[in-house]
MIPA-795058 format. One record per atom (N, C-alpha, C): atom name; z, x, y. Coordinates in Angstrom, 3 decimals, m for minus. Example, Ala and Ser with C-alpha at 12.3 -4.5 7.8 and 13.67 -1.06 7.14 Angstrom:
2
+------+----------+----------+----------+
: atom :       pz :       px :       py :
+------+----------+----------+----------+
:    N :    7.800 :   13.190 :   m5.690 :
:   CA :    7.800 :   12.300 :   m4.500 :
:    C :    7.800 :   13.200 :   m3.300 :
:    N :    7.080 :   12.850 :   m2.250 :
:   CA :    7.140 :   13.670 :   m1.060 :
:    C :    7.870 :   12.900 :    0.030 :
+------+----------+----------+----------+
This chain:
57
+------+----------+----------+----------+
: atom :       pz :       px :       py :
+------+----------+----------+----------+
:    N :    0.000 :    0.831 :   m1.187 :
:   CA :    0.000 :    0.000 :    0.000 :
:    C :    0.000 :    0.870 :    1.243 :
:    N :   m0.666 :    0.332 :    2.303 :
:   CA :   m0.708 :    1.358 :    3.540 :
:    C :    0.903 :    0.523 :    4.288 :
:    N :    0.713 :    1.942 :    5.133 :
:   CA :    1.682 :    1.253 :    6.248 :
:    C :    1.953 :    0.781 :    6.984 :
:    N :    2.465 :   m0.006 :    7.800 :
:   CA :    2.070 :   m0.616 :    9.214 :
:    C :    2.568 :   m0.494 :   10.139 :
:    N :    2.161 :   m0.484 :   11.360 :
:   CA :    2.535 :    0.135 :   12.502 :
:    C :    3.818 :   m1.314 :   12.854 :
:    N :    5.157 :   m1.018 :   13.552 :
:   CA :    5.762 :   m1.696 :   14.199 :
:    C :    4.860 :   m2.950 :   15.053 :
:    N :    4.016 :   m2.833 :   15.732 :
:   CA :    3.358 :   m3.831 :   16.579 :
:    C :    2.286 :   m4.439 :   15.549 :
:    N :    1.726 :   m4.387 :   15.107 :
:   CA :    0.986 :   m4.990 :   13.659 :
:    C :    1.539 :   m6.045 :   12.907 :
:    N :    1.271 :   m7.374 :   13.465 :
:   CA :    2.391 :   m8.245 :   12.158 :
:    C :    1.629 :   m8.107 :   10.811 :
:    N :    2.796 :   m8.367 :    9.966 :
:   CA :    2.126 :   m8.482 :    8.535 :
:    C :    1.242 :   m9.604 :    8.420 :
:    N :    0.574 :   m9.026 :    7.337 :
:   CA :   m0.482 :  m10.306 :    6.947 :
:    C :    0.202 :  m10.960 :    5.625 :
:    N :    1.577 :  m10.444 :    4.994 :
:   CA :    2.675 :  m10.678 :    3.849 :
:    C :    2.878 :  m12.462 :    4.945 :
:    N :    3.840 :  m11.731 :    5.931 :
:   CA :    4.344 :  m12.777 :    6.404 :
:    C :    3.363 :  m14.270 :    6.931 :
:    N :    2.121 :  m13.593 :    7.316 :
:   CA :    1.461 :  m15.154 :    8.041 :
:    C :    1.145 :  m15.999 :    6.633 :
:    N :    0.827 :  m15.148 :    6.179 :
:   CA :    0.434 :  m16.001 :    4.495 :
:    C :    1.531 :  m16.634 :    3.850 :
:    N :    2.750 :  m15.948 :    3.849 :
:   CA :    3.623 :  m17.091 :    3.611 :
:    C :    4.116 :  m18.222 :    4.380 :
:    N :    3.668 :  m17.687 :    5.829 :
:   CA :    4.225 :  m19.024 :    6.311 :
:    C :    3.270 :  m20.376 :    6.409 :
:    N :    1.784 :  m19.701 :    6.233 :
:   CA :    1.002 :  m20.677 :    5.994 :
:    C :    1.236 :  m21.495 :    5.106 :
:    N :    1.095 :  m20.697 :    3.801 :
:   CA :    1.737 :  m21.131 :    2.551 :
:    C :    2.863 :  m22.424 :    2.681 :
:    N :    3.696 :  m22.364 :    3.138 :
:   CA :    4.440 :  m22.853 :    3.819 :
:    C :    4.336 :  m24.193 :    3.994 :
:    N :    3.955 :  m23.741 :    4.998 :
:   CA :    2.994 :  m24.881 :    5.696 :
:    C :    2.047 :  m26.084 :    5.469 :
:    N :    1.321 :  m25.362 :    4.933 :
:   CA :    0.313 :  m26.475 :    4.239 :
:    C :    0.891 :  m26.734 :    2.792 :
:    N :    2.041 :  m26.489 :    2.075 :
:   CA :    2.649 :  m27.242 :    1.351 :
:    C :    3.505 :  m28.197 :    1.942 :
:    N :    4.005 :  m28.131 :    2.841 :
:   CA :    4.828 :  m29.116 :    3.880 :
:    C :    3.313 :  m30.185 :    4.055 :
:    N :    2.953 :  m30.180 :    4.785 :
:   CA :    1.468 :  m30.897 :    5.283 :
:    C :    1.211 :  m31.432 :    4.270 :
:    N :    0.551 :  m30.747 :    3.017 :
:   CA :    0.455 :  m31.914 :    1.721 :
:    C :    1.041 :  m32.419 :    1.369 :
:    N :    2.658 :  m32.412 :    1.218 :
:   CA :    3.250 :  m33.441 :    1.067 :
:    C :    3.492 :  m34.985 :    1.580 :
:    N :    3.814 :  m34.635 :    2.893 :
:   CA :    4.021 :  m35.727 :    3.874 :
:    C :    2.863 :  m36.220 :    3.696 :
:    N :    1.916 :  m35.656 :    3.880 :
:   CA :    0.215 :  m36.267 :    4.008 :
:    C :    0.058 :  m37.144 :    2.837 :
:    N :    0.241 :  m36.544 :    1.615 :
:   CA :    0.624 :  m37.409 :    0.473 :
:    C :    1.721 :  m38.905 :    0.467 :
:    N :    2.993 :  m38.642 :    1.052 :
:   CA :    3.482 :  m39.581 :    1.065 :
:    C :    3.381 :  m40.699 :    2.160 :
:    N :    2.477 :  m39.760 :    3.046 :
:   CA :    2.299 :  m41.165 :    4.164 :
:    C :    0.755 :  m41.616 :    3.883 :
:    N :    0.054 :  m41.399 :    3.383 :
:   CA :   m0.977 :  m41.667 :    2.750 :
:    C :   m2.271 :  m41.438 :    3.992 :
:    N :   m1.568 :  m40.309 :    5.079 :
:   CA :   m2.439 :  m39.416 :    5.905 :
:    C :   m2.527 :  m38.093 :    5.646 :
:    N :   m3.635 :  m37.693 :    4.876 :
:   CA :   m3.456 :  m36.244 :    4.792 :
:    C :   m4.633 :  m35.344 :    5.133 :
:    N :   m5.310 :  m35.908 :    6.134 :
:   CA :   m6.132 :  m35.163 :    7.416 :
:    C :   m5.084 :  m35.013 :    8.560 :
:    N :   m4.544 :  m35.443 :    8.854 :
:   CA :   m3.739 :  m35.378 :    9.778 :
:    C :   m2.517 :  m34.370 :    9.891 :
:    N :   m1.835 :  m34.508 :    8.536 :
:   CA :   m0.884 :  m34.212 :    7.843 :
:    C :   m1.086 :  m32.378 :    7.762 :
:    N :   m2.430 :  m31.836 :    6.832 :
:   CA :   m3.329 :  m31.044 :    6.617 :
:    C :   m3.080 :  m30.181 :    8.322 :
:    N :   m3.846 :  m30.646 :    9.367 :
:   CA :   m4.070 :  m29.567 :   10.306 :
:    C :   m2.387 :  m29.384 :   11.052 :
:    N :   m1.626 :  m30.527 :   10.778 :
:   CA :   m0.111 :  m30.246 :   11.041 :
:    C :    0.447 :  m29.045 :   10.546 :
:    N :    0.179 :  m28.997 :    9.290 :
:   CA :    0.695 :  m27.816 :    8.163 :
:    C :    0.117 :  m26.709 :    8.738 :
:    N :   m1.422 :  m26.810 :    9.038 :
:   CA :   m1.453 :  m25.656 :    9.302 :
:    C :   m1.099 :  m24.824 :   10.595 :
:    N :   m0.874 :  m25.590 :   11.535 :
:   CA :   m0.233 :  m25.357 :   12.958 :
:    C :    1.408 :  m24.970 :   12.704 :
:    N :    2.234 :  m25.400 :   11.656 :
:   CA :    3.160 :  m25.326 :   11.648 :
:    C :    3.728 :  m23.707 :   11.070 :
:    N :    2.694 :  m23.353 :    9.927 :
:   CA :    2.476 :  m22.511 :    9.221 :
:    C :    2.437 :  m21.102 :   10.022 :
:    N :    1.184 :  m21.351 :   10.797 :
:   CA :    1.297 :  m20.327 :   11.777 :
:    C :    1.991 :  m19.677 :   12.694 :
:    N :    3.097 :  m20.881 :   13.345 :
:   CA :    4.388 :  m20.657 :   13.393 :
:    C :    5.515 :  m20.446 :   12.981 :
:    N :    5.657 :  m20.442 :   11.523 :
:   CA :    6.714 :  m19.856 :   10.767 :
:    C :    5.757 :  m18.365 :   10.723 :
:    N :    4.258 :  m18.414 :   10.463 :
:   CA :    4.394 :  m16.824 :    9.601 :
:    C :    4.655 :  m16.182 :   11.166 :
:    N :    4.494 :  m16.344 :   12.494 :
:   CA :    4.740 :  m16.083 :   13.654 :
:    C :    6.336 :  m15.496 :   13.904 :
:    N :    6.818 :  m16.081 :   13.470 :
:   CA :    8.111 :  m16.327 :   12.968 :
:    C :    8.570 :  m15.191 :   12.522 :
:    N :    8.153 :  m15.023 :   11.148 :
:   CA :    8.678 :  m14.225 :   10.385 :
:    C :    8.198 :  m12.600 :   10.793 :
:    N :    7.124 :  m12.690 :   11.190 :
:   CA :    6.765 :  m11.355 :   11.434 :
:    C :    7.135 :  m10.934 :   12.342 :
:    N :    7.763 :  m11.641 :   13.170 :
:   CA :    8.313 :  m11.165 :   14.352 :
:    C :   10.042 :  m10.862 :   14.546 :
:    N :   10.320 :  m11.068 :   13.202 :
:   CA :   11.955 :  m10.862 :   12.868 :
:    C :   12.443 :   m9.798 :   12.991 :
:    N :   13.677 :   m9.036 :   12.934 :
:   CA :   13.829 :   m7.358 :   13.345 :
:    C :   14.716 :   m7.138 :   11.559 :
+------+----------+----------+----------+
């Protein structure tokens, strides 16, 4: 694995928070029986957790 510079977020972290994310989004989307809606939620949300995380100390 290479290394990464301090200012470089991981690409570990956005992927999990996507991950995240659009498992949150399919759910609800599933249970509210909106899941276009639901879908680009997750992924907005996602991006803000992996935002999140990569930015932790």
């Amino acid at each position: 694995m290479s290394e990464e510079s301090e200012t470089e977020p991981s690409k570990r972290d956005t992927g999990v928070g996507m991950a995240i994310g659009l498992a949150i989004g399919v759910a609800i989307g599933s249970a509210t029986d909106n899941l276009g809606l639901w879908l680009a939620i997750g992924v907005a949300l996602g991006a803000a957790i992996g935002a999140g995380l990569s930015n932790r100390e």
